[in-house]
C-alpha positions as a Markdown table, in Angstrom:
| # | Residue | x | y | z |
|---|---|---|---|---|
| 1 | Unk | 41.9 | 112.5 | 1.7 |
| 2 | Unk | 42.7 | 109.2 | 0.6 |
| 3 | Unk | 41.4 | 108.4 | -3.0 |
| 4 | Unk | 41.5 | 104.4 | -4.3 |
| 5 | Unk | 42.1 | 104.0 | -7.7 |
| 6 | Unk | 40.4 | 100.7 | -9.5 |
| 7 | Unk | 39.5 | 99.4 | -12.4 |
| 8 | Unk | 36.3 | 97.2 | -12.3 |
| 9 | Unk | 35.8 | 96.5 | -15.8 |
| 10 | Unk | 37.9 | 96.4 | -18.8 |
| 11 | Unk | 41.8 | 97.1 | -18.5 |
| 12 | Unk | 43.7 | 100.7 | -18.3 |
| 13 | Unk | 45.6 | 101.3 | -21.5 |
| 14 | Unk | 48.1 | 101.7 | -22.4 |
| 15 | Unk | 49.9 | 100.7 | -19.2 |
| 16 | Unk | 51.2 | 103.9 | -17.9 |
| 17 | Unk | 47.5 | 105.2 | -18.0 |
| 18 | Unk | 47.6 | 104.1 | -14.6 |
| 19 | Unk | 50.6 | 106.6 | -13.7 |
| 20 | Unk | 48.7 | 109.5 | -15.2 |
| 21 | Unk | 45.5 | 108.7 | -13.5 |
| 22 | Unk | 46.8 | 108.8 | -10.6 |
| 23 | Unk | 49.2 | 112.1 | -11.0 |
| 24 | Unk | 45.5 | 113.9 | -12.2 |
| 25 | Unk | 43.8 | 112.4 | -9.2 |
| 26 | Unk | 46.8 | 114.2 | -7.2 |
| 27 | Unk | 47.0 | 117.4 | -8.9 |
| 28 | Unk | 43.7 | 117.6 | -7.3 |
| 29 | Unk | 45.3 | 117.5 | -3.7 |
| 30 | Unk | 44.2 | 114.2 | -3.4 |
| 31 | Unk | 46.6 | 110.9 | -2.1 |
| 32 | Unk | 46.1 | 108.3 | -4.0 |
| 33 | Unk | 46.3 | 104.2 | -3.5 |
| 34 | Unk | 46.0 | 101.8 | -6.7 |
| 35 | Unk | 44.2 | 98.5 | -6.0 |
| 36 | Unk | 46.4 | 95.2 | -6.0 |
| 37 | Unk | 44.3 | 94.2 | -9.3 |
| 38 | Unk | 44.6 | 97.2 | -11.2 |
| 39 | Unk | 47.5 | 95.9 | -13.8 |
| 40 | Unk | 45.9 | 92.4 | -14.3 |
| 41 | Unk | 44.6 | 91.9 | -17.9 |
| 42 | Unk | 41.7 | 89.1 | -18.8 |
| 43 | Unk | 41.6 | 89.7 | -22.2 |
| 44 | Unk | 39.1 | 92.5 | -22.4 |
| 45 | Unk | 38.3 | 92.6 | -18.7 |
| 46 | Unk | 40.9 | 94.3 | -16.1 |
| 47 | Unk | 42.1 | 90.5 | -14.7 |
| 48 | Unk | 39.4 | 88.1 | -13.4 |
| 49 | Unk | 36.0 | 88.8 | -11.8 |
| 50 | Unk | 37.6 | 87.2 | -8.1 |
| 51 | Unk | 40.2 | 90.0 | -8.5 |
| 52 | Unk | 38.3 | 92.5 | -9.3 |
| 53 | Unk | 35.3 | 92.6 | -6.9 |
| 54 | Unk | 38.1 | 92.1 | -4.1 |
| 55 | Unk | 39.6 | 95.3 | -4.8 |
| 56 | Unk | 36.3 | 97.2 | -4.9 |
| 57 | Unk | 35.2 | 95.0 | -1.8 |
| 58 | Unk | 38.5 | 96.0 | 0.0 |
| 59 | Unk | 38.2 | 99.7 | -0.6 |
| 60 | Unk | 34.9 | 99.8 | 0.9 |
| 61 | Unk | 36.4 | 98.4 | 4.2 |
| 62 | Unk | 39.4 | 99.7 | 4.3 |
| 63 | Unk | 39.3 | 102.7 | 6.9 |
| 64 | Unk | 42.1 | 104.5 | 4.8 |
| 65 | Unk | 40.3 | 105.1 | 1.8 |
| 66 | Unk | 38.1 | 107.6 | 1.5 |
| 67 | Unk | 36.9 | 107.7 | -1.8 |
| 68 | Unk | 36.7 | 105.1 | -5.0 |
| 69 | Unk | 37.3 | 106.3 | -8.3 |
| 70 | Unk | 36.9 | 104.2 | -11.0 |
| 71 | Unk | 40.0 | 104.2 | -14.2 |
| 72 | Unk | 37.6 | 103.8 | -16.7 |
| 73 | Unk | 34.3 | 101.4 | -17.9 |
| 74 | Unk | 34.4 | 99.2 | -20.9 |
| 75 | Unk | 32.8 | 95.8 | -19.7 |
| 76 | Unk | 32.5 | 93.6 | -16.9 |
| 77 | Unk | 30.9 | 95.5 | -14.1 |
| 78 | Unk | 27.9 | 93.2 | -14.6 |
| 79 | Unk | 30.0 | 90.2 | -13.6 |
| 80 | Unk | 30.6 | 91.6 | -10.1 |
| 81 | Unk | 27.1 | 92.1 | -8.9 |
| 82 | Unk | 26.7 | 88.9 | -6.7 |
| 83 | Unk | 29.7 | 89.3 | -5.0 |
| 84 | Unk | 29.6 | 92.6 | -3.9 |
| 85 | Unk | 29.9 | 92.7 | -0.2 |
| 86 | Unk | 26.5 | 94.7 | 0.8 |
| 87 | Unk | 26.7 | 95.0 | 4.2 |
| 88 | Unk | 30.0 | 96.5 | 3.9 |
| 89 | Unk | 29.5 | 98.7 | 2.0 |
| 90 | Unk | 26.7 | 99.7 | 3.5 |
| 91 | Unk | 28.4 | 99.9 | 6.7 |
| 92 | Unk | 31.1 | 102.0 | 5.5 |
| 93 | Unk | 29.8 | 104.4 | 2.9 |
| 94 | Unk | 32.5 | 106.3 | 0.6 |
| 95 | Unk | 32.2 | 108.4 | -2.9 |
| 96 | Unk | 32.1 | 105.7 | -5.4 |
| 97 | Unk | 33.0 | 108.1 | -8.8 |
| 98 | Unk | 32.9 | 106.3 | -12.5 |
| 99 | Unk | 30.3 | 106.1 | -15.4 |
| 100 | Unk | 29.4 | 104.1 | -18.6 |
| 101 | Unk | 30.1 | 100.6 | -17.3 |
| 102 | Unk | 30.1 | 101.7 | -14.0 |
| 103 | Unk | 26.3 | 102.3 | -14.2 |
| 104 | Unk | 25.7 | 98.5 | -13.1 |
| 105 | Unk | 27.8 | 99.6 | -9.8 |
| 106 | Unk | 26.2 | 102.5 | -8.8 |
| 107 | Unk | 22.6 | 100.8 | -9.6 |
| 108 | Unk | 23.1 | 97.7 | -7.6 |
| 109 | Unk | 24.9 | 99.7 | -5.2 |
| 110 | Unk | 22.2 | 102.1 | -4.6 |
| 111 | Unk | 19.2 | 100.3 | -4.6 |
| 112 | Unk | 20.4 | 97.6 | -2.3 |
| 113 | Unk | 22.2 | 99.8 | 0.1 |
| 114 | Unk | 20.7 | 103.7 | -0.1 |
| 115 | Unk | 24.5 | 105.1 | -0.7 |
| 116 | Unk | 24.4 | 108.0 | -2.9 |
| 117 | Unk | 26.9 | 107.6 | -6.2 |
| 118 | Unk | 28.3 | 109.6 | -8.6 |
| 119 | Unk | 27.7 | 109.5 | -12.5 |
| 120 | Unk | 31.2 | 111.7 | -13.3 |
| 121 | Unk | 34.2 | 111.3 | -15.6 |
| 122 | Unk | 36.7 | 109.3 | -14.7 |
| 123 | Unk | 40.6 | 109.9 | -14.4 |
| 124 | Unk | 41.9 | 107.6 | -17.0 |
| 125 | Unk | 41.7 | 110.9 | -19.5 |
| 126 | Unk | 42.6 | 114.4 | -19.4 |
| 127 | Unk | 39.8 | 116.2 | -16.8 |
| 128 | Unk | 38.8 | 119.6 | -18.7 |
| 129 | Unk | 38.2 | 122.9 | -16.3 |
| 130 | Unk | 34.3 | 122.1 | -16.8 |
| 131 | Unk | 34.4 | 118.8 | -15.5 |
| 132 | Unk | 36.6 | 119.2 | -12.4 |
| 133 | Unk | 34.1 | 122.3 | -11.7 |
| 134 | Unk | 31.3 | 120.7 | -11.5 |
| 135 | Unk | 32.6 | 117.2 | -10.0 |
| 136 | Unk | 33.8 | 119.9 | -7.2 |
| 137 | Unk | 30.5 | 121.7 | -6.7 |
| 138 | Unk | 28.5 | 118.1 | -6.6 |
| 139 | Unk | 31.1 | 116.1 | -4.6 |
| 140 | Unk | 33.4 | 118.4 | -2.7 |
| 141 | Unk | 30.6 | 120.6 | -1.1 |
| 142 | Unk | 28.0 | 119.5 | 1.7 |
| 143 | Unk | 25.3 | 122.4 | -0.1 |
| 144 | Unk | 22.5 | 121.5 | -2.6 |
| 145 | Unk | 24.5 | 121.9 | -6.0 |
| 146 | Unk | 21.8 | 123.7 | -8.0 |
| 147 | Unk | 21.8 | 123.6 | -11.4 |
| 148 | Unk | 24.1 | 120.9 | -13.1 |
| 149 | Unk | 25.3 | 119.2 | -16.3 |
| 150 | Unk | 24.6 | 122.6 | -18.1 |
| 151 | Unk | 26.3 | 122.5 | -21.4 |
| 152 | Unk | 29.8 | 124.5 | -21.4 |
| 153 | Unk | 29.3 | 126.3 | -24.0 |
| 154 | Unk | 31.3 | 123.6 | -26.6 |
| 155 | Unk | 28.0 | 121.8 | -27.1 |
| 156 | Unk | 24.8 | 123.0 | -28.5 |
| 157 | Unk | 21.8 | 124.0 | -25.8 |
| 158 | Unk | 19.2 | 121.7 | -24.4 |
| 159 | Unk | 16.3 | 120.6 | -26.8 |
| 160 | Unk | 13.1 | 120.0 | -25.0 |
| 161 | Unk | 11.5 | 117.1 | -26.2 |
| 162 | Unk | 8.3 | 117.3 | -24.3 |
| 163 | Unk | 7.7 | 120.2 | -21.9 |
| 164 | Unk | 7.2 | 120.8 | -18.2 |
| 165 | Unk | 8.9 | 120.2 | -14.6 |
| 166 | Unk | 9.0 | 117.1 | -12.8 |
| 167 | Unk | 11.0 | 116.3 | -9.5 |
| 168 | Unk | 12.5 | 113.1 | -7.6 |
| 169 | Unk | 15.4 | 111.5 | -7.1 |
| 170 | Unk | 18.1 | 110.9 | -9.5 |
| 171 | Unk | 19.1 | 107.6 | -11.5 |
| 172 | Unk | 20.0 | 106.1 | -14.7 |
| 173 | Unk | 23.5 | 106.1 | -16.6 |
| 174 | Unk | 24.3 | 103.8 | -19.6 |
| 175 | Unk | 22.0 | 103.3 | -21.5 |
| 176 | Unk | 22.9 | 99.8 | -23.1 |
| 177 | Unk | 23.8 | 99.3 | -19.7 |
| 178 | Unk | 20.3 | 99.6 | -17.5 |
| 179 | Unk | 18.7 | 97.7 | -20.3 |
| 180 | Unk | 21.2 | 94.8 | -19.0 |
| 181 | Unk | 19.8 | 94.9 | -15.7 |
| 182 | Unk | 16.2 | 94.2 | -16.9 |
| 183 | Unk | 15.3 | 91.2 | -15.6 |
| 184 | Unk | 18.0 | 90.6 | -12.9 |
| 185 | Unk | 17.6 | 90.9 | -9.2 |
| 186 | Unk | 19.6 | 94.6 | -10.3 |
| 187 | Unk | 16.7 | 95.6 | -12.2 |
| 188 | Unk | 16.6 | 99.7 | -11.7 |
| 189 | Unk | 13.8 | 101.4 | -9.9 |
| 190 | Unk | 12.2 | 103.7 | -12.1 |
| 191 | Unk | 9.4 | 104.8 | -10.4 |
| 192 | Unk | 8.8 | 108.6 | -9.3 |
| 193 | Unk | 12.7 | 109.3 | -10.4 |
| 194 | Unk | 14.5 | 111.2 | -12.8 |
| 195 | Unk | 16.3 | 109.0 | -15.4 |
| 196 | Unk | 19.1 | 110.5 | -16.8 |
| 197 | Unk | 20.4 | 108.3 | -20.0 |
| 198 | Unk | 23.4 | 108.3 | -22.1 |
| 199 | Unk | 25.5 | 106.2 | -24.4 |
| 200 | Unk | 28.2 | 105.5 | -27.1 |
| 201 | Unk | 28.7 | 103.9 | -30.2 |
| 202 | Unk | 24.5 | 103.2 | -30.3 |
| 203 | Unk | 23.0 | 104.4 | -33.5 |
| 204 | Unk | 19.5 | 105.5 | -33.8 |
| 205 | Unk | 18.0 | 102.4 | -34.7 |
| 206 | Unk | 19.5 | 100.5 | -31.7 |
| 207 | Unk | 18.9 | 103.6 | -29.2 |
| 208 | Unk | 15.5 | 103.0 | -30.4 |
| 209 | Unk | 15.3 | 99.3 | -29.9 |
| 210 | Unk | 16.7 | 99.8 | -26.0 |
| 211 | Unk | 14.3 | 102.5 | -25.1 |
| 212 | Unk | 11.2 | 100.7 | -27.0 |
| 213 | Unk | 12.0 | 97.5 | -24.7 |
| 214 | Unk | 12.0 | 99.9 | -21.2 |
| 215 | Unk | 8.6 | 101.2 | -22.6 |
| 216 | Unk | 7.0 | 98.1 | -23.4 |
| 217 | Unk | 8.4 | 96.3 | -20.2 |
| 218 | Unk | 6.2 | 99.9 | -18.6 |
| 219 | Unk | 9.6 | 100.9 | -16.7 |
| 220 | Unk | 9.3 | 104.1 | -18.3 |
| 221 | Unk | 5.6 | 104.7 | -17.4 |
| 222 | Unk | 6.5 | 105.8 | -13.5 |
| 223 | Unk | 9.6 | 107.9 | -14.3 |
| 224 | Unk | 8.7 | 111.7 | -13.2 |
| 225 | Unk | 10.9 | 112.9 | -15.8 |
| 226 | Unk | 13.9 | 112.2 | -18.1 |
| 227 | Unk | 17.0 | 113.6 | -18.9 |
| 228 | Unk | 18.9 | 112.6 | -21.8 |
| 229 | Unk | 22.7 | 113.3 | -22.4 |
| 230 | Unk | 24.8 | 112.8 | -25.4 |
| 231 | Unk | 25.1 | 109.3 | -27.7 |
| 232 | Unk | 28.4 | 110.2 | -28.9 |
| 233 | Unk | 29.7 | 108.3 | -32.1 |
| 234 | Unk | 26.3 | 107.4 | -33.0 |
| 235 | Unk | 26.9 | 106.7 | -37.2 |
| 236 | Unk | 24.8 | 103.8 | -38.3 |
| 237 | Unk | 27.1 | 103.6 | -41.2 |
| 238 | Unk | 25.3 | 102.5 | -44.7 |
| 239 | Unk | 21.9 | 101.8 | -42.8 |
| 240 | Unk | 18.9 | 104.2 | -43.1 |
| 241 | Unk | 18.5 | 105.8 | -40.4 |
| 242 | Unk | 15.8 | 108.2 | -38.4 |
| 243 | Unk | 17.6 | 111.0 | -36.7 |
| 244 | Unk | 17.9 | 111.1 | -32.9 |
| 245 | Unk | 15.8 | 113.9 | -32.5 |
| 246 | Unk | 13.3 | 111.3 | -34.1 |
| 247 | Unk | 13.9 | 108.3 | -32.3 |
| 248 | Unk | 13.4 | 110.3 | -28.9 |
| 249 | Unk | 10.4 | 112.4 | -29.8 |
| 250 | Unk | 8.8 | 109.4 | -31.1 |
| 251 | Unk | 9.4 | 106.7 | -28.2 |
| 252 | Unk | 9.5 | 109.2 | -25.1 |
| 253 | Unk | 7.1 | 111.7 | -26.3 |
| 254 | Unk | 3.8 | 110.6 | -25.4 |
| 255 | Unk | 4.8 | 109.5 | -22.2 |
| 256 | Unk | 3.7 | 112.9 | -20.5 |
| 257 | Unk | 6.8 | 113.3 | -18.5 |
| 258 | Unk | 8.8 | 116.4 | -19.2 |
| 259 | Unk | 11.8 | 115.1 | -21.7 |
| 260 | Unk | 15.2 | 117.1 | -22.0 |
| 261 | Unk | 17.9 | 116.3 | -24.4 |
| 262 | Unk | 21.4 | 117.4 | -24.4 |
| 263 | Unk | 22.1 | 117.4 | -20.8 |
| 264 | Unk | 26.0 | 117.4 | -20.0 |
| 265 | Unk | 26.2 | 113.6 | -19.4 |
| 266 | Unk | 27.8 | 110.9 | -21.2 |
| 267 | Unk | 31.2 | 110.4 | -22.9 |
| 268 | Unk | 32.3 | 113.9 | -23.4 |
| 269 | Unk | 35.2 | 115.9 | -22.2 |
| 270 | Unk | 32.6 | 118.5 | -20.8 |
| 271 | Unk | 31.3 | 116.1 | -18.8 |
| 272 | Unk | 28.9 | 117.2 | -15.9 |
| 273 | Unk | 28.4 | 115.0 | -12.4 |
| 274 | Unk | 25.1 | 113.6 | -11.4 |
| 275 | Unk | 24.5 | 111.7 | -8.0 |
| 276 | Unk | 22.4 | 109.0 | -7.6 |
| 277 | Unk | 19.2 | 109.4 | -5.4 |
| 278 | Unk | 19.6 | 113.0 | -4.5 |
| 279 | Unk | 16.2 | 114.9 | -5.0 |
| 280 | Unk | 16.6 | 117.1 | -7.9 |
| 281 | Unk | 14.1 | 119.1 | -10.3 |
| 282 | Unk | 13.9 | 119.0 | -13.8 |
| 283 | Unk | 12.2 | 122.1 | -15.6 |
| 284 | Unk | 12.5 | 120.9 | -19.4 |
| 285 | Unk | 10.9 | 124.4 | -21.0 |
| 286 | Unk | 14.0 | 126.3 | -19.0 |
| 287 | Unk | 16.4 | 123.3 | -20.3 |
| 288 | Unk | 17.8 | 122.6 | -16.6 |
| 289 | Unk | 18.3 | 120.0 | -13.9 |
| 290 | Unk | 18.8 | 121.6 | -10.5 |
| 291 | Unk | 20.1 | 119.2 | -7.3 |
| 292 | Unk | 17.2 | 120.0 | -4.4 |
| 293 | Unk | 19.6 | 118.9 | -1.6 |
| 294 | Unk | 23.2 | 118.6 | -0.9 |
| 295 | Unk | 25.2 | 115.2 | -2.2 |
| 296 | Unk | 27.6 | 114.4 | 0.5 |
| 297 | Unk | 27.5 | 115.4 | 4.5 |
């Protein structure tokens, strides 16, 4: 199996983070090709938007590759969107594997085409026995998954922030990052799904301010349930701040979806895998997501 190694946002550094991605990608038995643009450097985006969106176009045609793993997020996913080449991709569906920035990818990607993607860690950093685990049960096995993104043990158990089971199909990612599709022709589809949501560097009081603006825009009212992972790094510095316990009690409580926070999702090392649009359950009182059919074929 033929994996393709690209970077559609911001640059791999330092330079040689390119080498060691793709030596973990092989330790995992895995062949791996890097795209042509994968070295090119745009100030904070990896080369310019034509180069980048050729790569991920050329991937997705190219017979040889049989997977897309993306180096790492950062910014400049969003720039991509009206290029992508649809009907190819939909006419050659492949494992698309990245997160954070990513999430624009695997939205846009989804909704237009129906191609299930997956919300996993990405090979520009060390994979921990927890994450290639679970990457393996979601992506490497044509079985329902069960339950996934339980913490490892390093973090703290689910809180449930409002009670209850809900199922549907999966979607979500980046926080900062779906709010960016509001309004665009990328908008995500939140009705009868599970959200799962994430983020880093986003204090209270601007975790707040994103999910306010999905509530009062009533994208939240449809969801059957949501899933929330971990906002690592999430000081507000000097400012006053309402804990995040708070901030999600307060804005997702009264929703009357079933709420669960801590979920193995985000920008940790113990980072579970979540597929987009596969049916799963979400029981918040037993603090568990559970996959209701299998991810690949």
């Amino acid at each position: 199996m033929c994996v393709g190694l690209l970077a559609p946002a911001s640059p791999p550094r330092p330079p040689d983070t390119i080498e060691r991605a793709a030596a973990r990608v092989q330790s995992l038995g895995f062949s791996t090709r890097v795209a042509p643009a994968v070295g090119d450097v745009h100030g904070y985006l990896a080369g310019d938007d034509r180069g980048r969106v050729r790569d991920l176009n050329a991937f997705f045609e190219d017979p040889a590759i049989d997977a897309i793993w993306c180096l790492r997020g950062g910014y400049g996913s969003l720039r991509l969107l009206p290029e992508l080449d649809l009907d190819a991709i939909r006419a050659h569906p492949k494992v698309l594997i990245g997160y954070s920035d990513i999430t624009a990818l695997h939205v846009a990607i989804g909704q237009a085409t129906g191609l299930v993607t997956f919300h996993g860690p990405m090979p520009s950093r060390e994979f921990t026995g927890y994450a290639c685990s679970e990457l393996e049960r979601v992506v490497g096995r044509p079985e329902a998954a069960g339950i996934v993104g339980a913490p490892s043990g390093s973090e703290p158990a689910p809180r449930v922030v409002c009670g209850g089971r809900a199922s549907g199909p999966l979607t979500g990612g980046n926080l900062t990052l779906l709010t960016r599709l509001m309004g665009t022709p990328y908008e995500p589809e939140l009705e009868g799904r599970i959200l799962f949501i994430e983020d880093t560097g986003e204090p209270p009081y601007r975790v707040d301010g994103m999910l306010t603006q999905l509530r009062l825009s009533r994208k939240l009212t449809g969801c059957a349930g949501i899933v929330v992972g971990h906002f690592t790094d999430a000081d507000g510095g000097a400012r006053p701040q309402l804990s995040m316990e708070a901030v999600l009690t307060e804005v997702l409580g009264e929703l009357g979806v079933p709420v669960l926070h801590g979920l193995a999702c985000g920008h940790v090392a113990d980072q579970g895998t979540l597929p987009y649009g596969v049916a799963a359950e979400l029981d918040a009182d037993a603090g568990t997501l559970e996959l209701l059919e299998p991810a690949v074929v």
